[in-house]
VMD Tcl script that draws the C-alpha trace (Angstrom):
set ca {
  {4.10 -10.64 3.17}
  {7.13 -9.22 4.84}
  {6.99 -5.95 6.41}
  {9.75 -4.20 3.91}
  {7.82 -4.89 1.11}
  {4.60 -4.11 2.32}
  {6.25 -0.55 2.87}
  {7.84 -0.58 -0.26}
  {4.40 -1.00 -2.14}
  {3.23 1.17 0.17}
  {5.60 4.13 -0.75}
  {4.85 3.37 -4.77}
  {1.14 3.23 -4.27}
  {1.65 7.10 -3.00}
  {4.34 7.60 -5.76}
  {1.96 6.66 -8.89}
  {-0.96 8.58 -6.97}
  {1.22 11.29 -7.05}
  {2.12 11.31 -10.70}
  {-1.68 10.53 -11.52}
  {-2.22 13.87 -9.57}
  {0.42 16.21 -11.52}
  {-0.70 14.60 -14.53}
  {-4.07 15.57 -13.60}
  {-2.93 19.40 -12.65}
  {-0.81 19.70 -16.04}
  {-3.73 19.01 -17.93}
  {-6.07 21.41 -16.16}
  {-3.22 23.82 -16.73}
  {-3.32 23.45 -20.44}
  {-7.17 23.91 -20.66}
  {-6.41 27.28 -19.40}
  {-3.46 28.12 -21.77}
  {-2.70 30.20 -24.55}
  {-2.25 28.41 -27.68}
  {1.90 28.79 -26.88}
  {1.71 27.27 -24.17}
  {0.05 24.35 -25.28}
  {1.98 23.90 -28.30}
  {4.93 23.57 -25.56}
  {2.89 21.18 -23.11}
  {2.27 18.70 -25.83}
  {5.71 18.95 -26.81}
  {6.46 18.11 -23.67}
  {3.80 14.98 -23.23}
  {5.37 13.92 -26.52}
  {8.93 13.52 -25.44}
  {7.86 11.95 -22.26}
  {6.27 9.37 -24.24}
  {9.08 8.95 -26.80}
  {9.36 6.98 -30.22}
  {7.72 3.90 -30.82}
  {10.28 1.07 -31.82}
  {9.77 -0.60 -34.98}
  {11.12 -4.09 -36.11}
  {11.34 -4.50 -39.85}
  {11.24 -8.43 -39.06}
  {9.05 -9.97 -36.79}
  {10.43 -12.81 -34.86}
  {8.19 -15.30 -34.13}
  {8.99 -18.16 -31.77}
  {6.80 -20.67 -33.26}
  {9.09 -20.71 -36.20}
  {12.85 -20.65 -34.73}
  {14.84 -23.28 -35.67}
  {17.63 -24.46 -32.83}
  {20.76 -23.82 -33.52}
  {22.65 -27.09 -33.66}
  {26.05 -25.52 -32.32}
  {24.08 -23.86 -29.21}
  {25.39 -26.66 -26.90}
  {28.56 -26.34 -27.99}
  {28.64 -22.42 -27.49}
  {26.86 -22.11 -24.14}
  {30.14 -24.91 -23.15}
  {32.70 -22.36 -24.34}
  {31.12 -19.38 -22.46}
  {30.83 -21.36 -19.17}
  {34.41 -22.82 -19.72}
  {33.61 -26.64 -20.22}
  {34.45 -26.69 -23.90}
}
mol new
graphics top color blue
foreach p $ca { graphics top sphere $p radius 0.5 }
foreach p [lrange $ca 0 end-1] q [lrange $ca 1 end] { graphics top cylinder $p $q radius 0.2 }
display resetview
């Protein structure tokens, strides 16, 4: 493994320790809150862990069908149509 990365790792290891740990402290925090203050840390955890995305349609690949003017396509974006 080259050195740069190992220290690159290295730095992100400490960076999601890190983030463990204040995750950690918030939530201590909010045991000891008043019910206001709560209400706003879960607000908070909520918007850091945003909206779902739903697909009305599931896609799955088993039953694609190729598209017979994908050769044809792929030539005119690459400029050898």
């Amino acid at each position: 493994m080259p050195l740069e990365r190992f220290w690159l790792l290295s730095r992100n290891i400490d960076r999601i320790k890190s983030e463990d740990d204040i995750r950690r402290l918030q939530t201590a925090r909010g045991a000891q809150a008043t019910v206001d203050s709560y209400t706003a840390f879960e607000k908070s955890l909520q918007q850091r862990l945003g909206q779902p995305i739903i697909m009305k349609k599931v896609l799955s690949p088993f039953h694609a069908e190729a598209d017979p003017d994908a050769e044809l396509k792929l030539r005119n974006i690459f400029g050898r149509g």
